[in-house]
Biopython code that builds the backbone (N, CA, C, O; Angstrom):
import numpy as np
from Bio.PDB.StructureBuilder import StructureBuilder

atoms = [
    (1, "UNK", "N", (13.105, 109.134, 21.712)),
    (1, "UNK", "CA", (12.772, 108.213, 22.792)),
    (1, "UNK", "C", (12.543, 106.809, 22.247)),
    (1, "UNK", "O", (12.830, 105.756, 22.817)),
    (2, "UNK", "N", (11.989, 106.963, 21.069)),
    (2, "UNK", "CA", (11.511, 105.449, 20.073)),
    (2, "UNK", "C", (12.941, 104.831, 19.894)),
    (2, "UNK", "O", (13.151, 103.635, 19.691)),
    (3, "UNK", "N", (14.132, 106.048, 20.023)),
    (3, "UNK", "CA", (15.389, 104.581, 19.297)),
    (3, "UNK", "C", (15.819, 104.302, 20.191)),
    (3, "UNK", "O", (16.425, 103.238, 20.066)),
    (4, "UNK", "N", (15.876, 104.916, 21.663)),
    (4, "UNK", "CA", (16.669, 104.219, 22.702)),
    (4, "UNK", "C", (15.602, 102.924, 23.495)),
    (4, "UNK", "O", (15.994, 102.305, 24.484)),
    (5, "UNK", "N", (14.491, 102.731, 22.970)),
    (5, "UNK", "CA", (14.044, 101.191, 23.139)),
    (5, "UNK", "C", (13.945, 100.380, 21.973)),
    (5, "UNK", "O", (14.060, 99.158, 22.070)),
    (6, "UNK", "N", (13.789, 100.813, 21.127)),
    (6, "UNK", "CA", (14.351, 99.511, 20.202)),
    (6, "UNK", "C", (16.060, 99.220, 19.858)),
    (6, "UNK", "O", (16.597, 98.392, 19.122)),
    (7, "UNK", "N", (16.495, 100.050, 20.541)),
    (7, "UNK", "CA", (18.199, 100.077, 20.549)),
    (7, "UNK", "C", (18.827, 98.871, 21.584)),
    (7, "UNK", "O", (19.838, 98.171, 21.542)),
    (8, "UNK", "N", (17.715, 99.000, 22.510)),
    (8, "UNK", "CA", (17.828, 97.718, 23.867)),
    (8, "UNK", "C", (17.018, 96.704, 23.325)),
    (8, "UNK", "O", (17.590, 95.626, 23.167)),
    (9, "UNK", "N", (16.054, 96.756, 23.059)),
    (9, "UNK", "CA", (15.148, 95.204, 22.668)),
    (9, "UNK", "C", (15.860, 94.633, 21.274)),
    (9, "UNK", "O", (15.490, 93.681, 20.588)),
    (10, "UNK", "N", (16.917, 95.453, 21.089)),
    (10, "UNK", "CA", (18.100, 94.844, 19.285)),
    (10, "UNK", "C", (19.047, 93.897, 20.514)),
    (10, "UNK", "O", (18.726, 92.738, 20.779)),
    (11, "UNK", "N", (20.026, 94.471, 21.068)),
    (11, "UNK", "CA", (20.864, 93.604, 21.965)),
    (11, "UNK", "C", (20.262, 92.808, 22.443)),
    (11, "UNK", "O", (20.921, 91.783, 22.266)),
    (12, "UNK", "N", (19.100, 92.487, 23.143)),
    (12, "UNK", "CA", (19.032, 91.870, 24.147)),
    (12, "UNK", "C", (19.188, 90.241, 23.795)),
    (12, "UNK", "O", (19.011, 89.919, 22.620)),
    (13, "UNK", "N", (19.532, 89.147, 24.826)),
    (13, "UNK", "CA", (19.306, 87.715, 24.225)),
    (13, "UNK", "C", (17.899, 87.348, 24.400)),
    (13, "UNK", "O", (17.334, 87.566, 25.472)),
    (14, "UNK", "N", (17.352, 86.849, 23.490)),
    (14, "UNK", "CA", (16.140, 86.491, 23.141)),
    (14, "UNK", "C", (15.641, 85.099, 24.426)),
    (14, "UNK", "O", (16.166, 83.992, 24.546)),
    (15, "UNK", "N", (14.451, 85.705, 25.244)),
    (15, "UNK", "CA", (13.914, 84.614, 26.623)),
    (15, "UNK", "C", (14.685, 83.225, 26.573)),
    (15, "UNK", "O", (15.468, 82.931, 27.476)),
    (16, "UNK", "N", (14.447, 82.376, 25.495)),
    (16, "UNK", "CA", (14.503, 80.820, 25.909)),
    (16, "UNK", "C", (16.145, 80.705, 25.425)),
    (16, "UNK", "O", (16.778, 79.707, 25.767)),
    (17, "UNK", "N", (16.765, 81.724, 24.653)),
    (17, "UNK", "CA", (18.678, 80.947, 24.958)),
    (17, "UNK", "C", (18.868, 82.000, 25.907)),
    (17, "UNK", "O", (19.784, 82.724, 25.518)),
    (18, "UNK", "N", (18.442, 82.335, 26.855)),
    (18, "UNK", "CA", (19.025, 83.084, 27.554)),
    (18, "UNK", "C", (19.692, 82.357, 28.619)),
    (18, "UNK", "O", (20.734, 82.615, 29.222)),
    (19, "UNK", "N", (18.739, 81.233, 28.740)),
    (19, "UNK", "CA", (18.717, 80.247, 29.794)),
    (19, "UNK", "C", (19.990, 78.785, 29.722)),
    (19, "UNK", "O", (20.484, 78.007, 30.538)),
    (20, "UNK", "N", (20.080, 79.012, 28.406)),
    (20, "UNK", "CA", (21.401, 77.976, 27.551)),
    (20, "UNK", "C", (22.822, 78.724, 28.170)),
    (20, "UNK", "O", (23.235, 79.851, 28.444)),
    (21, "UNK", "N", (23.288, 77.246, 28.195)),
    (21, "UNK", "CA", (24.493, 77.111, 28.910)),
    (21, "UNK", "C", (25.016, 77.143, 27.743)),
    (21, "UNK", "O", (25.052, 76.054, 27.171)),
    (22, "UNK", "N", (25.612, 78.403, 26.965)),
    (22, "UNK", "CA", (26.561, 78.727, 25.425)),
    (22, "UNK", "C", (28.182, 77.742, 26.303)),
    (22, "UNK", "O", (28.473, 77.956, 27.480)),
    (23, "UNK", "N", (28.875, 76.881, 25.528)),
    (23, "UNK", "CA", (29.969, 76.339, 25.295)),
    (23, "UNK", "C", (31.089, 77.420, 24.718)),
    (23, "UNK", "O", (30.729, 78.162, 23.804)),
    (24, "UNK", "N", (32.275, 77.509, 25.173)),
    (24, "UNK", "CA", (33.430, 78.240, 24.931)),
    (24, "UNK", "C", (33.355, 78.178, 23.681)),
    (24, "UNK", "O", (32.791, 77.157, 23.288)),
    (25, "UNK", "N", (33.814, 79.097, 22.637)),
    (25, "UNK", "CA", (34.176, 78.976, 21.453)),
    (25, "UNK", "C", (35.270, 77.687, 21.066)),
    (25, "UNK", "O", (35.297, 76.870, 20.146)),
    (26, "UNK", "N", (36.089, 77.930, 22.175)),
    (26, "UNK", "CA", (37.576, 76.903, 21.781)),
    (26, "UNK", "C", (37.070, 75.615, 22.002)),
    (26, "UNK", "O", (37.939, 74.771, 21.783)),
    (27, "UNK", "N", (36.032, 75.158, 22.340)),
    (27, "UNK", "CA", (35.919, 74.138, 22.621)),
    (27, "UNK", "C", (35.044, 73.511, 21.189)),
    (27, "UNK", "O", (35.199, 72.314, 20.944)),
    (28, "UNK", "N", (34.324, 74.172, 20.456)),
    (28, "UNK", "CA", (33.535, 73.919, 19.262)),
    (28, "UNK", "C", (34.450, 73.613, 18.433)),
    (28, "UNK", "O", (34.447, 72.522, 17.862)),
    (29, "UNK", "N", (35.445, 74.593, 18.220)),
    (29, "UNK", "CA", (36.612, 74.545, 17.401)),
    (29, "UNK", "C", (37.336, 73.265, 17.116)),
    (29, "UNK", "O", (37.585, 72.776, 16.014)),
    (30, "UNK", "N", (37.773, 72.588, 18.892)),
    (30, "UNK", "CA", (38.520, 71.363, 18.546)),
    (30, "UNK", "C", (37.204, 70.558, 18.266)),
    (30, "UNK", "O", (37.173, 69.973, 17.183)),
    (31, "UNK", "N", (36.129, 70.445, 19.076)),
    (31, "UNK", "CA", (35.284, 69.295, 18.410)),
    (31, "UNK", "C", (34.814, 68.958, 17.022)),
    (31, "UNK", "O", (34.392, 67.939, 16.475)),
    (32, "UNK", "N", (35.052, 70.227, 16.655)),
    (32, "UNK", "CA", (35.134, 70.208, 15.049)),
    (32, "UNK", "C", (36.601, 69.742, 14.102)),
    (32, "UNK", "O", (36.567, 69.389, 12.923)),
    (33, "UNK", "N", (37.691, 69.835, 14.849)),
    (33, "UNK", "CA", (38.518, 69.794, 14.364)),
    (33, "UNK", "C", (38.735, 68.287, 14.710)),
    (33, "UNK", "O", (39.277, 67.638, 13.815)),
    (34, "UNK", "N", (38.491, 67.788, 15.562)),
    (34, "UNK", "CA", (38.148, 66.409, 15.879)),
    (34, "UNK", "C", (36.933, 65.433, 14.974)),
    (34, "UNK", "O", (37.085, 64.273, 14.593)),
    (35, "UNK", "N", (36.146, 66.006, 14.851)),
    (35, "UNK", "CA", (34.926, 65.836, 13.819)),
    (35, "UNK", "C", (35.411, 65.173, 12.260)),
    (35, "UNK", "O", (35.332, 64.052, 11.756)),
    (36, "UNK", "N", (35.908, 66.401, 11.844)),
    (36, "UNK", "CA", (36.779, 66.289, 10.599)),
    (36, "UNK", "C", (37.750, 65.469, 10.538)),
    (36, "UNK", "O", (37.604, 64.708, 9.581)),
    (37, "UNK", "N", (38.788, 65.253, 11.195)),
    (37, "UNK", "CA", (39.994, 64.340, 10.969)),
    (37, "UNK", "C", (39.104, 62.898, 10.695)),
    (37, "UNK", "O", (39.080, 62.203, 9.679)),
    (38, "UNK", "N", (38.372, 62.718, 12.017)),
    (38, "UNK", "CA", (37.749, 61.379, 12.322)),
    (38, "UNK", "C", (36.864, 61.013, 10.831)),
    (38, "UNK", "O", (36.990, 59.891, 10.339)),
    (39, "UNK", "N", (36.065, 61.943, 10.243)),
    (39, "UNK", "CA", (35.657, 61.679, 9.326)),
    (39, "UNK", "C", (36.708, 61.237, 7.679)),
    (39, "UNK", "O", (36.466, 60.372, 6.837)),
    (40, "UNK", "N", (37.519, 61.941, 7.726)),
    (40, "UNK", "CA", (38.326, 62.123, 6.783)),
    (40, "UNK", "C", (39.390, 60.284, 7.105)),
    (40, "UNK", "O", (40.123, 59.754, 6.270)),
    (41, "UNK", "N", (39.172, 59.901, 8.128)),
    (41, "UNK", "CA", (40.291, 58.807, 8.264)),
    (41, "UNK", "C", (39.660, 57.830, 7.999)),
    (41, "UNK", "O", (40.331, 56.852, 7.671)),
    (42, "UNK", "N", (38.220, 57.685, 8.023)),
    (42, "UNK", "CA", (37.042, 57.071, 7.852)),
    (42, "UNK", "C", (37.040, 56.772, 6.297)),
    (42, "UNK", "O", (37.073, 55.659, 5.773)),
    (43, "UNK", "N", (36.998, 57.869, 5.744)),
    (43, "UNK", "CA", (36.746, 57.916, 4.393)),
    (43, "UNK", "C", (38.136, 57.514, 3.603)),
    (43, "UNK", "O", (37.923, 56.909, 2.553)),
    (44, "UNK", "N", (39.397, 57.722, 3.895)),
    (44, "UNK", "CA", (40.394, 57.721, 3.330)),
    (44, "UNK", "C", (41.354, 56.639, 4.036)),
    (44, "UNK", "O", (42.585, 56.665, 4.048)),
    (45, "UNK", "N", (40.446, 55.613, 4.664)),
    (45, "UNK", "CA", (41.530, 54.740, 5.364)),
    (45, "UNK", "C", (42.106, 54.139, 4.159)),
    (45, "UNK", "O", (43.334, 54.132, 4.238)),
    (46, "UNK", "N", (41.649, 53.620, 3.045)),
    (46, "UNK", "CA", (42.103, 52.552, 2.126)),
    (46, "UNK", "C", (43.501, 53.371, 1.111)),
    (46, "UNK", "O", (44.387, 52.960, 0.362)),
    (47, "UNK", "N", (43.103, 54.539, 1.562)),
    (47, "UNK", "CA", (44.791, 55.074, 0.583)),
    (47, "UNK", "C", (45.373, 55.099, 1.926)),
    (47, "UNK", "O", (46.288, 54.282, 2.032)),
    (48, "UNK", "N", (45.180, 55.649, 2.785)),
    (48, "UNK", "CA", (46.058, 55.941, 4.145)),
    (48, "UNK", "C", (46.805, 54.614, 4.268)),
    (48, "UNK", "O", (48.026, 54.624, 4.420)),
    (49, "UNK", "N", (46.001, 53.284, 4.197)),
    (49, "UNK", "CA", (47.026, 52.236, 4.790)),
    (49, "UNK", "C", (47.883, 51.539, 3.547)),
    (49, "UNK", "O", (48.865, 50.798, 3.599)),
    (50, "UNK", "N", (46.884, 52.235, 2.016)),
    (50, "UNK", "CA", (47.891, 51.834, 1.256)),
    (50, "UNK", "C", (49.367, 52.300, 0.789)),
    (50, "UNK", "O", (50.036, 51.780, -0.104)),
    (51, "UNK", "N", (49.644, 53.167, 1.428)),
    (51, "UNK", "CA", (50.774, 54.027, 1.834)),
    (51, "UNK", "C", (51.651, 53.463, 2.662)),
    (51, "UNK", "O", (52.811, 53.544, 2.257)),
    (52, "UNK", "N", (51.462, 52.777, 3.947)),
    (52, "UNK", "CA", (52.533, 51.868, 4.672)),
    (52, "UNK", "C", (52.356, 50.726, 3.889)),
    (52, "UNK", "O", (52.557, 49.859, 4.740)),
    (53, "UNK", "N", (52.074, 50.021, 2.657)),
    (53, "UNK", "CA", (52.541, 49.106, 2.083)),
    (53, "UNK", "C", (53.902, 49.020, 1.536)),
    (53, "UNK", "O", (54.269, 48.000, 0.953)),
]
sb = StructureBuilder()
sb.init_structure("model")
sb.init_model(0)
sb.init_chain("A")
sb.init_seg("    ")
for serial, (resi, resn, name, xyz) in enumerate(atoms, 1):
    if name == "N":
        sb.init_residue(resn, " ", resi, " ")
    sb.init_atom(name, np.array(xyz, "f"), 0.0, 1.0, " ", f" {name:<3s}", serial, name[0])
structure = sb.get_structure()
């Protein structure tokens, strides 16, 4: 009887994110993938434009 309630109180979502509006996976993905480029063009503009010289 002891494992079929701690078997439910393991799944369950914990009170305060229950209430969170979770974001699509695919959507983290591009903002990350957006994240990165933006950073990387940031950091690497000075070879990037020394390349169309």
């Amino acid at each position: 009887m002891s494992d079929i309630g701690t078997e439910e109180s393991k799944n369950k979502t914990p009170h305060k994110m229950a209430r969170l509006a979770w974001p699509k996976s695919k959507y983290g993905v591009i903002l990350a993938i957006i994240i990165i480029i933006t950073v990387s063009l940031i950091n690497y503009k000075d070879t990037i434009f020394s390349l169309f010289k």
